[in-house]
N, C-alpha and C positions, 0 to 999 in steps of 0.2 A: 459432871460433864453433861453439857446439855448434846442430846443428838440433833442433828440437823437430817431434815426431811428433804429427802432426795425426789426431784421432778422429773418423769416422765422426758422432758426435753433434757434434763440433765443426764439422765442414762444415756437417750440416745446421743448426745456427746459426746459423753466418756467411749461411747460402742464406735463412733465413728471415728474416734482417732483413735480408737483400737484397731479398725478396718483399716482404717490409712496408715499404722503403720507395718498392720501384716501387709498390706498391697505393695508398700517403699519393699519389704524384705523379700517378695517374690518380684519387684521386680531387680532389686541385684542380684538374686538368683539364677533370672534369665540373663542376665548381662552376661552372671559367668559361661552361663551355659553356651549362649553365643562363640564367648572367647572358645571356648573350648570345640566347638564346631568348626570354628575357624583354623584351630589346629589340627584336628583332626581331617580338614578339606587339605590344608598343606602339604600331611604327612600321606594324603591319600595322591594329591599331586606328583612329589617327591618319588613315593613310592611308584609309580606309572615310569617317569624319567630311568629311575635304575631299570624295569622292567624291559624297557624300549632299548637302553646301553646293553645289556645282558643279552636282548635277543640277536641285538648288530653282532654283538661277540659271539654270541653262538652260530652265527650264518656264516661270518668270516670262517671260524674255526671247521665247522662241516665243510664250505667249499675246499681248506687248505686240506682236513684228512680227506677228503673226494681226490684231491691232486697226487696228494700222494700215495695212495692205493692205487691210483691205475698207474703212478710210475714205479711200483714193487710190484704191479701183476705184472707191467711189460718184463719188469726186472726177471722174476720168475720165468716169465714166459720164455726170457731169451737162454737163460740158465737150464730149463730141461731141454729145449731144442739141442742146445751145444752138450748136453749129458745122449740124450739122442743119437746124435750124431756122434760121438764119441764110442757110445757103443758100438753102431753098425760099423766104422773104420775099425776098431779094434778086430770085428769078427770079420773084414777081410783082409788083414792083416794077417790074422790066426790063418785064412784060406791060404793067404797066396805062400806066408810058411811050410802048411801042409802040400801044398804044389810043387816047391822049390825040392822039396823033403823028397819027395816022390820020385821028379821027374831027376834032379840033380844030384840027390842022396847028400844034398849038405842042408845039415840043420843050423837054422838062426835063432839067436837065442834074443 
């Protein structure tokens, strides 16, 4: 076998489409990288939209429990007044009893 004497322009040949074709394979690596920035920009997009729908729902949902907490406080509110007031009639009720009792000697049951 005879060998054959490789030249200096022959190397760098061979080196250069060595070069060209690691540079072809970096640069479909950035093509994917791209792709994938590009989904990642969508899902960051996306992600913002549910964000922004979630917060409308949370604002609706505080104002409607805002609503209804001050219609269970008035609720309350009117509930001990009427317990209130239920008491003090009770206890002159008890009075004008013990008055009757007194003055008329007849008891009311």
């Amino acid at each position: 076998m005879k060998k054959k004497n490789i030249t200096i322009d022959d190397l760098a040949l061979m080196m250069k489409k060595g070069f060209d074709s690691v540079d072809k394979r970096f640069e479909q690596i950035d093509k994917k990288f791209e792709l994938v920035d590009k989904r990642f920009d969508l899902v960051d997009y996306r992600m913002n939209l549910i964000e922004k729908r979630i917060d409308k729902m949370e604002e609706r949902f505080n104002q409607k429990f805002d609503k209804l907490m001050t219609i269970l406080d008035a609720f309350l509110k009117r509930m001990t007044d009427n317990e209130d007031e239920m008491t003090m009639m009770r206890n002159d009720i008890n009075r004008i009893k013990k008055a009757i009792k007194e003055k008329l000697g007849v008891e009311l049951v």
